[in-house]
BAPAZA-512943 format. One line per 2 residues: for each residue z, y, x of N, C-alpha, C. Coordinates in pm, whole numbers, plus 50000, padded with zeros to 5 digits. Example, Ala and Ser with C-alpha at 12.3 -4.5 7.8 and 13.67 -1.06 7.14 Angstrom:
2
50780:49431:51319:50780:49550:51230:50780:49670:51320 | 50708:49775:51285:50714:49894:51367:50787:50003:51290
This chain:
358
50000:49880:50085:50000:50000:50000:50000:50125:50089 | 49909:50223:50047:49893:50319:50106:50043:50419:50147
50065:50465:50279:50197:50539:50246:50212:50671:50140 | 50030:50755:50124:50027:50839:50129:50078:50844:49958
50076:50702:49889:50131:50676:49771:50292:50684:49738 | 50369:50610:49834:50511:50632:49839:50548:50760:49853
50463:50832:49931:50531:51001:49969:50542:51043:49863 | 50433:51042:49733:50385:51059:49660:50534:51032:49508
50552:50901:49540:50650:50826:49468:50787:50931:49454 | 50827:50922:49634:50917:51016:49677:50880:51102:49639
50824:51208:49622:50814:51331:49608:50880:51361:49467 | 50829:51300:49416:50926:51278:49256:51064:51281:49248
51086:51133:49322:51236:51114:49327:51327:51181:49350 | 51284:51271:49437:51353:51370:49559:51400:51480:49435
51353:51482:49315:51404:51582:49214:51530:51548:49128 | 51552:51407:49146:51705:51347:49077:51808:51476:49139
51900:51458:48987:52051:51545:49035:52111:51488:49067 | 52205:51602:49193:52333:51557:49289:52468:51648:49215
52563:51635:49278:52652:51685:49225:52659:51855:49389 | 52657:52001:49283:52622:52103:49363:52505:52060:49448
52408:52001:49400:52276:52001:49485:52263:51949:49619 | 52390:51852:49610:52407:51763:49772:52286:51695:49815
52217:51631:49753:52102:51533:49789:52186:51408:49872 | 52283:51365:49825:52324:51242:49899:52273:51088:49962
52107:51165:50004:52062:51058:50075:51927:51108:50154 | 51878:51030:50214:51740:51045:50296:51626:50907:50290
51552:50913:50288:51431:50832:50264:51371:50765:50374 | 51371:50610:50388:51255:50584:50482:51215:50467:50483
51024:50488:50500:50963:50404:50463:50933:50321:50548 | 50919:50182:50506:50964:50061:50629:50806:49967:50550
50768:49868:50641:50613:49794:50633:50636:49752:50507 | 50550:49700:50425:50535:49583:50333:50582:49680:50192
50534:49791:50165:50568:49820:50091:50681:49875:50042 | 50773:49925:50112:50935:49873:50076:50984:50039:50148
51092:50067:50080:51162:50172:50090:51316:50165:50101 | 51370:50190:50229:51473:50211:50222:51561:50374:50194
51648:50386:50110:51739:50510:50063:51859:50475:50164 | 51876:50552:50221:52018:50580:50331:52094:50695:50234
52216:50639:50174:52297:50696:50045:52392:50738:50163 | 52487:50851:50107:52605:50877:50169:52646:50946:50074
52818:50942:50087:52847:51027:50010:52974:51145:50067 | 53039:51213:49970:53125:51321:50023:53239:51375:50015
53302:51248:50005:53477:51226:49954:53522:51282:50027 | 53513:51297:50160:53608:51362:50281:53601:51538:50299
53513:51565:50248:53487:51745:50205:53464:51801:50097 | 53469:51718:50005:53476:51749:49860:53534:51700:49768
53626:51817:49642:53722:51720:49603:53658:51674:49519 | 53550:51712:49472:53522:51651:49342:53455:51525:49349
53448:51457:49451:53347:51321:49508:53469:51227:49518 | 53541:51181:49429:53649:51109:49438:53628:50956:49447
53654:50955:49575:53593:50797:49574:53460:50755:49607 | 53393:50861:49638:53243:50854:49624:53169:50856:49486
53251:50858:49392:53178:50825:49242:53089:50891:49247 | 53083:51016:49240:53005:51092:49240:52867:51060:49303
52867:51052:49416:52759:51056:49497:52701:50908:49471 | 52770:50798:49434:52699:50662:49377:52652:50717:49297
52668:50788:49174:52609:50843:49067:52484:50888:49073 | 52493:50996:49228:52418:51057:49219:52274:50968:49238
52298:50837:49374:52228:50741:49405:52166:50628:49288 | 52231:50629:49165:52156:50565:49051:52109:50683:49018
52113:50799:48988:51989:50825:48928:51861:50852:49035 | 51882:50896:49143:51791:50891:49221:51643:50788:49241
51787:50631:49208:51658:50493:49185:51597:50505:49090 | 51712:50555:49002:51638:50554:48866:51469:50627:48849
51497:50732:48901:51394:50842:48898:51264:50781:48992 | 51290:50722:49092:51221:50621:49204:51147:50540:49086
51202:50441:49020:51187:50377:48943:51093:50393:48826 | 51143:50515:48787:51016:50578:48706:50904:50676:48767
50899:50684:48880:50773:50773:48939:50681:50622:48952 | 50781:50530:48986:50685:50442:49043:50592:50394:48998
50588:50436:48814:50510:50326:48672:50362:50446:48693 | 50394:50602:48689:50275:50673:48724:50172:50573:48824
50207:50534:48896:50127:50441:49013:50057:50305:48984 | 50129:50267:48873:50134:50121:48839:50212:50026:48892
50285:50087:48927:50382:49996:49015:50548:49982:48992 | 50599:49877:49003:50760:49813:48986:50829:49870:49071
50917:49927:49088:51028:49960:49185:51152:49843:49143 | 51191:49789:49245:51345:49725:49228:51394:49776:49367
51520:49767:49322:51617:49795:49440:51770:49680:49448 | 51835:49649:49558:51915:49616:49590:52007:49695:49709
52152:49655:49696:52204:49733:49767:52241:49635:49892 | 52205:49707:50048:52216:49609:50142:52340:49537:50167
52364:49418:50173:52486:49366:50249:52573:49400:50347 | 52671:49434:50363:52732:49476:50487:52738:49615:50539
52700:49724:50459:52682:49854:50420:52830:49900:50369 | 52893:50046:50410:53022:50035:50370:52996:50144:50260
53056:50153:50133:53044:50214:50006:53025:50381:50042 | 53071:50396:50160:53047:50576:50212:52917:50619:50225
52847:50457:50277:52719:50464:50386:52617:50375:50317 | 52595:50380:50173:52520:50249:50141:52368:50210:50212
52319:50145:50180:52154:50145:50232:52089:50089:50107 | 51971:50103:50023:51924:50074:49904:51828:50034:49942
51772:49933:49946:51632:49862:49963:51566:49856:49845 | 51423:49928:49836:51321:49945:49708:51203:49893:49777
51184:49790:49678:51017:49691:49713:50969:49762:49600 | 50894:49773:49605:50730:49802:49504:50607:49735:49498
50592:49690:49349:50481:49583:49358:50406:49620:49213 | 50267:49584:49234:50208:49621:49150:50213:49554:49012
50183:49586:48915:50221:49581:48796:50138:49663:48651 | 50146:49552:48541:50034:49585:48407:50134:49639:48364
50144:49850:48430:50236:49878:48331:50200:50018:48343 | 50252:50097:48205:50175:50224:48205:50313:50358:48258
50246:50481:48298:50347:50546:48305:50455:50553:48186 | 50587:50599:48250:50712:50628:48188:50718:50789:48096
50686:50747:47964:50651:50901:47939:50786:50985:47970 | 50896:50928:48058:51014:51021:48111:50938:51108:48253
50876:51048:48316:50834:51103:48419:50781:51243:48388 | 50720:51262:48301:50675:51425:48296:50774:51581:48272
50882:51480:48285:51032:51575:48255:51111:51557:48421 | 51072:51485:48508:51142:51454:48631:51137:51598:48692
51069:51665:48711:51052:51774:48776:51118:51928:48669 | 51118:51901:48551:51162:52061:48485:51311:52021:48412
51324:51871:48470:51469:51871:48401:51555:51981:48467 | 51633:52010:48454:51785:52114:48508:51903:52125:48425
51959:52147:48483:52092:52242:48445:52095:52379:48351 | 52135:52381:48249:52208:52479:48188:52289:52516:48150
52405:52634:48264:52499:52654:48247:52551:52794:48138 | 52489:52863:48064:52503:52991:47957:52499:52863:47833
52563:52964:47772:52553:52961:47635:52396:52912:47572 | 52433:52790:47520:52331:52778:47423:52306:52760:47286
52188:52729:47162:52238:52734:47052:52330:52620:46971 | 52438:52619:46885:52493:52506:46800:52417:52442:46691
52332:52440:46716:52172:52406:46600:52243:52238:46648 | 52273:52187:46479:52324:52020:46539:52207:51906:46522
52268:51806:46645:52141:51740:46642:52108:51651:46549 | 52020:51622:46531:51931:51537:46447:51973:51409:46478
52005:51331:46374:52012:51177:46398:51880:51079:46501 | 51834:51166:46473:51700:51087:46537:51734:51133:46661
51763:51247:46720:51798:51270:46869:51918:51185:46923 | 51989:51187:46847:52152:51135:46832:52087:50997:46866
51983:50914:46811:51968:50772:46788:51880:50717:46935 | 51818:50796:46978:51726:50867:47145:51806:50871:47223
51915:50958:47240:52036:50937:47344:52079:50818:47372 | 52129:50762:47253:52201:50636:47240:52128:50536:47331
52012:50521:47283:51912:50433:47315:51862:50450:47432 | 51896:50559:47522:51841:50599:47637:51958:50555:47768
52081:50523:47703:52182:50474:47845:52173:50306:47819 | 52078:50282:47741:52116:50103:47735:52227:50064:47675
52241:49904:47681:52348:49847:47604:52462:49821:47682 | 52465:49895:47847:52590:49849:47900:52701:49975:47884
52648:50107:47804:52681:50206:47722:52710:50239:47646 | 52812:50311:47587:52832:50407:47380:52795:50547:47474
52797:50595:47345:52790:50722:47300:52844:50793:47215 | 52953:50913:47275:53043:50975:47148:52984:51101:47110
52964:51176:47053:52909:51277:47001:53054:51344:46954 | 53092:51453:47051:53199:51557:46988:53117:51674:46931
53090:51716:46807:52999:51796:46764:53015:51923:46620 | 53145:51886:46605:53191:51937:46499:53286:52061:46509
53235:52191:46446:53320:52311:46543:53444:52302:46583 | 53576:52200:46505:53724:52163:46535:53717:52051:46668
53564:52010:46693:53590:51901:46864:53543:51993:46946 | 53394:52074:46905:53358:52153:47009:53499:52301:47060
53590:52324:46983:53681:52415:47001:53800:52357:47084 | 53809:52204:47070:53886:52132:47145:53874:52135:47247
53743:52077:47314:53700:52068:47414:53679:52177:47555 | 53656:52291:47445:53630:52394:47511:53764:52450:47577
53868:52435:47464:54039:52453:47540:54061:52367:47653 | 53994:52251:47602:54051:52147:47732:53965:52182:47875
53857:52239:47864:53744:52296:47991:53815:52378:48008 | 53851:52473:47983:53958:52585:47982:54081:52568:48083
54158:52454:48067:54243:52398:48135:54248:52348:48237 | 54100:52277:48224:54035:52186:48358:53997:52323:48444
53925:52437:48430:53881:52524:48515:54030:52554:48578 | 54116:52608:48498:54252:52628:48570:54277:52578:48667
54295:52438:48671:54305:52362:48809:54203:52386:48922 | 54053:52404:48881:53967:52396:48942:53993:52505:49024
53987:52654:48925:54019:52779:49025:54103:52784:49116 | 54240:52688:49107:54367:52759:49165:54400:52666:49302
54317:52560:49260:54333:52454:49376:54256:52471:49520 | 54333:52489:49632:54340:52539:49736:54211:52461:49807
54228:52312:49791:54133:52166:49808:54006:52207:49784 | 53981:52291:49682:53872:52310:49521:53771:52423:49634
53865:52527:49685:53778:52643:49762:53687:52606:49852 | 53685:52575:49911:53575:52504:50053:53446:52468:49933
53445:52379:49915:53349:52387:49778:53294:52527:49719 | 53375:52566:49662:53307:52703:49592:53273:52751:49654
53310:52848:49791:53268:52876:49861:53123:52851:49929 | 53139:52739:49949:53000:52670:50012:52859:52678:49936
52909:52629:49807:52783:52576:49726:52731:52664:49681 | 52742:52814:49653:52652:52893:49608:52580:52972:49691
52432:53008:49687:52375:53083:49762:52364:53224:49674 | 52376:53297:49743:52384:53442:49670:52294:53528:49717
52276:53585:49583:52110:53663:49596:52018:53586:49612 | 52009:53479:49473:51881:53372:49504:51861:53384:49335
51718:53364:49359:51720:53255:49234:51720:53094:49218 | 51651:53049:49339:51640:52939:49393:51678:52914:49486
51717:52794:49497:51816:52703:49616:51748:52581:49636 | 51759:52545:49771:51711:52418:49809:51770:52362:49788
51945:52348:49881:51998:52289:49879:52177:52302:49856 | 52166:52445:49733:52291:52443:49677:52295:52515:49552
52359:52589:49517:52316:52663:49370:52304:52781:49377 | 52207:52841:49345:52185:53032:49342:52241:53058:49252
52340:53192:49283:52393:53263:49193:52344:53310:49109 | 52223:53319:49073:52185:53346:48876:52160:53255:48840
52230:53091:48900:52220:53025:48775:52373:52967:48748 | 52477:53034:48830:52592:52998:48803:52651:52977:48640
52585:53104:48595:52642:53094:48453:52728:53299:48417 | 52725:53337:48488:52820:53433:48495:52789:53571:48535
52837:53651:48433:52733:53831:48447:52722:53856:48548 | 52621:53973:48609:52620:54028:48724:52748:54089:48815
52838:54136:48714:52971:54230:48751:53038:54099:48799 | 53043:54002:48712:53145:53882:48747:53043:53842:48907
52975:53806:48882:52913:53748:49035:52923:53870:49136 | 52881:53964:49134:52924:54058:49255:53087:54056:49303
53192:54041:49178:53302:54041:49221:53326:53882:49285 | 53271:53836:49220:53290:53669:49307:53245:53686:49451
53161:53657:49500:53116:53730:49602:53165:53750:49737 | 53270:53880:49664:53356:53977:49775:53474:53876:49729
53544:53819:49702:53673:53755:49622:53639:53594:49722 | 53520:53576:49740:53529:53412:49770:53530:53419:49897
53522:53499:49944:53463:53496:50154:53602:53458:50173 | 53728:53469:50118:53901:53425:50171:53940:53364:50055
54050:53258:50121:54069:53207:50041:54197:53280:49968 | 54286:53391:50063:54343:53459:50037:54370:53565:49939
54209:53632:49950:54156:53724:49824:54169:53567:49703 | 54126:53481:49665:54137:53447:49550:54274:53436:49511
54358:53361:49605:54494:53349:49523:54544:53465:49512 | 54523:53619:49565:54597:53697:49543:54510:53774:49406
54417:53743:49368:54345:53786:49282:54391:53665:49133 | 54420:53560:49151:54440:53487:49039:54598:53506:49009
54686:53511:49138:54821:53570:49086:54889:53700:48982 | 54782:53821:49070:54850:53919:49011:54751:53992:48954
54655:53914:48927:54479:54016:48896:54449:53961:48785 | 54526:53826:48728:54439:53701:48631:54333:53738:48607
54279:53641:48828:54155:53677:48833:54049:53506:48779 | 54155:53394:48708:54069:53289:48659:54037:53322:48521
54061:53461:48471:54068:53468:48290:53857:53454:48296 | 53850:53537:48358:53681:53587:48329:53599:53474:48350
53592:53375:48461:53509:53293:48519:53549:53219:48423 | 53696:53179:48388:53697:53062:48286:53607:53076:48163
53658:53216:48091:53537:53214:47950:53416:53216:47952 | 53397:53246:48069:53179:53288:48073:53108:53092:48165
53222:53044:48221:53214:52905:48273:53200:52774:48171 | 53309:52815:48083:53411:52669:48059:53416:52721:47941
53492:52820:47838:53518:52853:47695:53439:52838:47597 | 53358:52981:47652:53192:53013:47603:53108:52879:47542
53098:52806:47728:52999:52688:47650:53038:52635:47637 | 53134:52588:47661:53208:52467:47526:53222:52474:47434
53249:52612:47345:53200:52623:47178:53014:52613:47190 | 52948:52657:47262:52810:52755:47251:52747:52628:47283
52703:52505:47173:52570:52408:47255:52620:52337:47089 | 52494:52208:47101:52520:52119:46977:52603:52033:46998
52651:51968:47108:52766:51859:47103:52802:51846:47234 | 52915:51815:47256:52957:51746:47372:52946:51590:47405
52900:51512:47463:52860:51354:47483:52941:51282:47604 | 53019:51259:47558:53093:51108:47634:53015:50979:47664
53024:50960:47770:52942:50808:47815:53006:50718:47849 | 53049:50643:47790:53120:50524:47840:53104:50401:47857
53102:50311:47945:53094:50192:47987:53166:50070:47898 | 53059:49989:47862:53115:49846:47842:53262:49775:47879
53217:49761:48019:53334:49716:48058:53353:49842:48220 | 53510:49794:48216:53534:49916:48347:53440:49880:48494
53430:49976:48565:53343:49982:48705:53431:49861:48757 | 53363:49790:48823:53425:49695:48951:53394:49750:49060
53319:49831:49071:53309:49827:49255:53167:49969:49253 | 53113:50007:49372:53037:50083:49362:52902:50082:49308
52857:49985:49265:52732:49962:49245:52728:49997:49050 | 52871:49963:48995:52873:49970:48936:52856:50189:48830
52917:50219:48941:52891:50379:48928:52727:50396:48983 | 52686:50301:49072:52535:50328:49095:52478:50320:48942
52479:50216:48887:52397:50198:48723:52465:50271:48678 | 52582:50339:48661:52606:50456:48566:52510:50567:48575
52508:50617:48696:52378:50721:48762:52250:50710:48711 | 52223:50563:48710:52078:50575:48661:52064:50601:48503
52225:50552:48416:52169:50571:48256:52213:50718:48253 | 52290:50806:48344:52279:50965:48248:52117:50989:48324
52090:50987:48410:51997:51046:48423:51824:51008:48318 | 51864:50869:48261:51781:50838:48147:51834:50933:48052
51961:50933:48036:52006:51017:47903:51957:51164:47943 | 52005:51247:48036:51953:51388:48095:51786:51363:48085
51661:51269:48081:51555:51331:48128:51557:51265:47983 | 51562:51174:47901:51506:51201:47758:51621:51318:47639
51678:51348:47669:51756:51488:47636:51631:51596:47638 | 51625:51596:47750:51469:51692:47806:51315:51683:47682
51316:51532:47686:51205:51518:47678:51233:51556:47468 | 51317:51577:47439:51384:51609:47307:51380:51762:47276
51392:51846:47418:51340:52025:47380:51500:52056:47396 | 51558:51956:47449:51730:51966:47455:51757:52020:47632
51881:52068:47600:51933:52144:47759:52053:52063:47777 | 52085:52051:47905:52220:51931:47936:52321:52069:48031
52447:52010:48033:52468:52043:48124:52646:51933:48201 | 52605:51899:48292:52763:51802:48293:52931:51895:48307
53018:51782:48275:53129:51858:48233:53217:51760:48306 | 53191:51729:48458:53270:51636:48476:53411:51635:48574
53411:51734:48551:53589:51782:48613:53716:51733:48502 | 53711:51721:48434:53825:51672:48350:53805:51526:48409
53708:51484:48379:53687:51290:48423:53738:51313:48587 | 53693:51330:48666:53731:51367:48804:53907:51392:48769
53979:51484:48741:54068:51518:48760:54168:51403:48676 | 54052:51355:48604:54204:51220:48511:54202:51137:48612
54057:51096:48675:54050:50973:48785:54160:50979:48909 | 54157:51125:48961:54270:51144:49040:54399:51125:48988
54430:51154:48813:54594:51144:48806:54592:50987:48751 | 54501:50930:48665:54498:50769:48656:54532:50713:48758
54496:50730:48873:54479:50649:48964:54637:50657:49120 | 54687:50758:49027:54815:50812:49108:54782:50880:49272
54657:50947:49251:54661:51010:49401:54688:51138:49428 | 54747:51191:49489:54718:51333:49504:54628:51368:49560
54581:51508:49513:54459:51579:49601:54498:51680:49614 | 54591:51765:49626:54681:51887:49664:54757:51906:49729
54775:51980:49819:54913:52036:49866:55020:52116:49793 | 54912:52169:49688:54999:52252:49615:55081:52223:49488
55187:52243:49474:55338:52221:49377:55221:52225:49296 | 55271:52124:49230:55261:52104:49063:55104:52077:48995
55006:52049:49158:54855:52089:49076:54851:51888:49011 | 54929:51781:49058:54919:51682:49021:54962:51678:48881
55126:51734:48843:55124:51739:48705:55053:51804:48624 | 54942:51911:48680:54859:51962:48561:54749:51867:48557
54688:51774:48666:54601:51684:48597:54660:51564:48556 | 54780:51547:48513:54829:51414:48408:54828:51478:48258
54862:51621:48282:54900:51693:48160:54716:51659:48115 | 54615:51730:48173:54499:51708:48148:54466:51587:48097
54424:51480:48155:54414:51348:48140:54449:51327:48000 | 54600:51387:47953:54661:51297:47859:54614:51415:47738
54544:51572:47777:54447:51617:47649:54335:51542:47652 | 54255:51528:47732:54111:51446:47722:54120:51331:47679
54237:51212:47723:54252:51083:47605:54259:51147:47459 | 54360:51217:47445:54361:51278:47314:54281:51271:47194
54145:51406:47290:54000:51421:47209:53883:51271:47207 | 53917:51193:47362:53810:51100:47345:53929:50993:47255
54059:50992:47220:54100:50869:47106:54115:50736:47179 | 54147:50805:47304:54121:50678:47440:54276:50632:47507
54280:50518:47584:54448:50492:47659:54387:50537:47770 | 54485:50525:47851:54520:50560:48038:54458:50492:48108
54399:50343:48052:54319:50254:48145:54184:50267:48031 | 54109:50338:47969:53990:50329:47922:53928:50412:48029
53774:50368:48054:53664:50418:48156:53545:50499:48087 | 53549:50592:48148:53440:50707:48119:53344:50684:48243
53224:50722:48201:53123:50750:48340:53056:50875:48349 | 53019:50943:48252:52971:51069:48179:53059:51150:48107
53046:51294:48168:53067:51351:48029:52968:51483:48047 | 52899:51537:47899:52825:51693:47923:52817:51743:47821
52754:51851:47790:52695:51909:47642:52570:51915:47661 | 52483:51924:47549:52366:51931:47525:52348:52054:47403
52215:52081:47379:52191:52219:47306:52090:52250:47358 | 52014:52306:47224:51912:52439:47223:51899:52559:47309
51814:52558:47346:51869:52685:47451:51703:52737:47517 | 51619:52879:47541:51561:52891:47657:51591:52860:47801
51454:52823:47831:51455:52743:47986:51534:52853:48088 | 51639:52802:48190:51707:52870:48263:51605:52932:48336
51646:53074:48357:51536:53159:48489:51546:53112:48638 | 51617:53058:48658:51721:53039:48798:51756:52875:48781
51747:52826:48943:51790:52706:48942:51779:52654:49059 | 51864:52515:49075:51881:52448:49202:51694:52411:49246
51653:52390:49298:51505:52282:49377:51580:52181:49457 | 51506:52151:49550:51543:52033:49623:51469:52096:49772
51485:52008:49872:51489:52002:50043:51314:51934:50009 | 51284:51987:50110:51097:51936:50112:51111:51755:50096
51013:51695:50112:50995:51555:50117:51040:51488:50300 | 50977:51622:50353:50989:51630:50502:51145:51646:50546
51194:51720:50535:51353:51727:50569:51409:51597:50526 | 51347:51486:50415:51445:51403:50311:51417:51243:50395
51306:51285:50470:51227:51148:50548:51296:51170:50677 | 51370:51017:50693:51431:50977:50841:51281:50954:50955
51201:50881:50902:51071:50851:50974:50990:50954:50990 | 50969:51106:50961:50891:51202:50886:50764:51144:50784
50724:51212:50749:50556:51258:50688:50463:51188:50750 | 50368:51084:50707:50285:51043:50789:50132:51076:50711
């Protein structure tokens, strides 16, 4: 098989979402058809990669997306995860073989899927969309639909709560800091500030406020400088979209591969969402922050940020009607909305290839 076809393949793939636009892997193409993904992930500098979940996540949808560029071609993608690979460092082996099969009408959404973080409309969805979602994470999946203005008002308190932690946590800054590029519209490889979500006045003051970590806590102490970012972040759209969507697993994760196939069904659910005239956006800091207090770890130095994510945890069982050992893999809203002006891109095909460009 020609390489100039795999680049081709890749070039696609290379558009799957990471969590802040990490790209948690690199590409390279080996004889006989066959593609290896060199996954990594970013537990050790980020809090929100707990465990790596994240970044496995990010690595199923990536195949996933692999997977469906590959049917444009006529061709099968499978993958396995190599033996003897440590869960930080996976290696994904993708054969490709030809095949009586037609493109994935998801593929024409791989490239304009995104993120939308503003306000969008509460126009509720249609059973038939509702019945599309469902049908789009498979049967090792449910689907909850919080959609009703007394869940969407819930939820939005409980984002509310979750940002709290997010802002105040010392762990949390290195992150914020990092991931936004300012004065962009586009980002390769992190998020431009007009698509954060948040007015011009609020982003200029962010800005000057994030270069220390000092300016923030002295700004959230005596400035309640988390009131603004929380409502235009976390409040806003958590009332402002048609539903909030819980994804949950069959049975709980065993091991990493198992958060790999989680990855690949939101990102089925995110690109036929798309392919519906629908806007996504994930909400997965509450799940992150229960996983840390479920799981009894700390991720703070600071007094008391562990009891606010048990306190958390035990609102989000609440709204999802769930115990202390039930497993989530997803959570986001969806909604009506114009296409964002601003948004993450991705790193060339060239930067993403261990072998380069041939």
């Amino acid at each position: 098989m020609p390489n100039e076809t795999i680049e081709k393949i890749l070039d696609l793939a290379r558009w799957a979402p990471s969590g802040d636009n990490t790209q948690p892997w690199r590409f390279e193409i080996v004889p006989d058809s066959r593609i290896a993904v060199h996954g990594f992930d970013t537990r050790r500098s980020v809090l929100y990669d707990f465990d790596g979940h994240a970044s496995h996540m990010a690595h199923g949808a990536l195949l996933e997306t692999l997977r469906l560029a590959a049917t444009r071609f006529g061709l099968r993608a499978e993958w396995s995860a190599r033996a003897g690979c440590p869960d930080e460092a996976p290696i994904y082996d993708v054969t490709l073989t030809p095949a009586a099969i037609a493109e994935d009408p998801l593929v024409r959404h791989i490239e304009t899927r995104t993120v939308q973080r503003r306000a969008m409309r509460a126009t509720p969805l249609a059973e038939t969309q509702k019945d599309a979602l469902a049908a789009a994470v498979g049967e090792r999946y449910t689907l909850r639909f919080l959609a009703s203005p007394g869940e969407r008002l819930a939820v939005a308190r409980m984002l509310w709560q979750s940002a709290g932690i997010r802002l105040t946590c010392p762990e949390a800054y290195p992150v914020h800091r990092d991931i936004i590029e300012w004065n962009a519209r586009y980002s390769a490889d992190r998020i431009p500030d007009a698509a954060v979500g948040v007015d011009p006045a609020t982003a200029l003051l962010m800005r000057w406020v994030m270069r220390r970590w000092e300016r923030v806590a002295f700004f959230n102490r005596w400035l309640g400088g988390t009131i603004v970012p929380r409502a235009q972040l976390d409040f806003i759209p958590g009332l402002a979209c048609a539903s909030h969507i819980l994804m949950r697993p069959a049975e709980p994760p065993a091991g990493f591969a198992d958060h790999v196939r989680a990855g690949a069904a939101l990102q089925r659910l995110w690109l036929t969402a798309a392919s519906l005239g629908l806007h996504l956006q994930p909400e997965m800091t509450p799940l992150i922050f229960r996983w840390y207090a479920r799981a009894g770890r700390e991720f703070s130095a600071h007094p008391g940020m562990a009891n606010r994510a048990r306190a958390l945890a035990a609102r989000f069982e609440g709204i999802a009607g769930a115990g202390e050992n039930d497993a989530f893999s997803f959570f986001c809203r969806v909604g009506h909305s114009r296409p964002p002006r601003s948004r993450s891109i991705r790193k060339t095909l060239r930067e993403l290839l261990r072998n380069g460009v041939h």
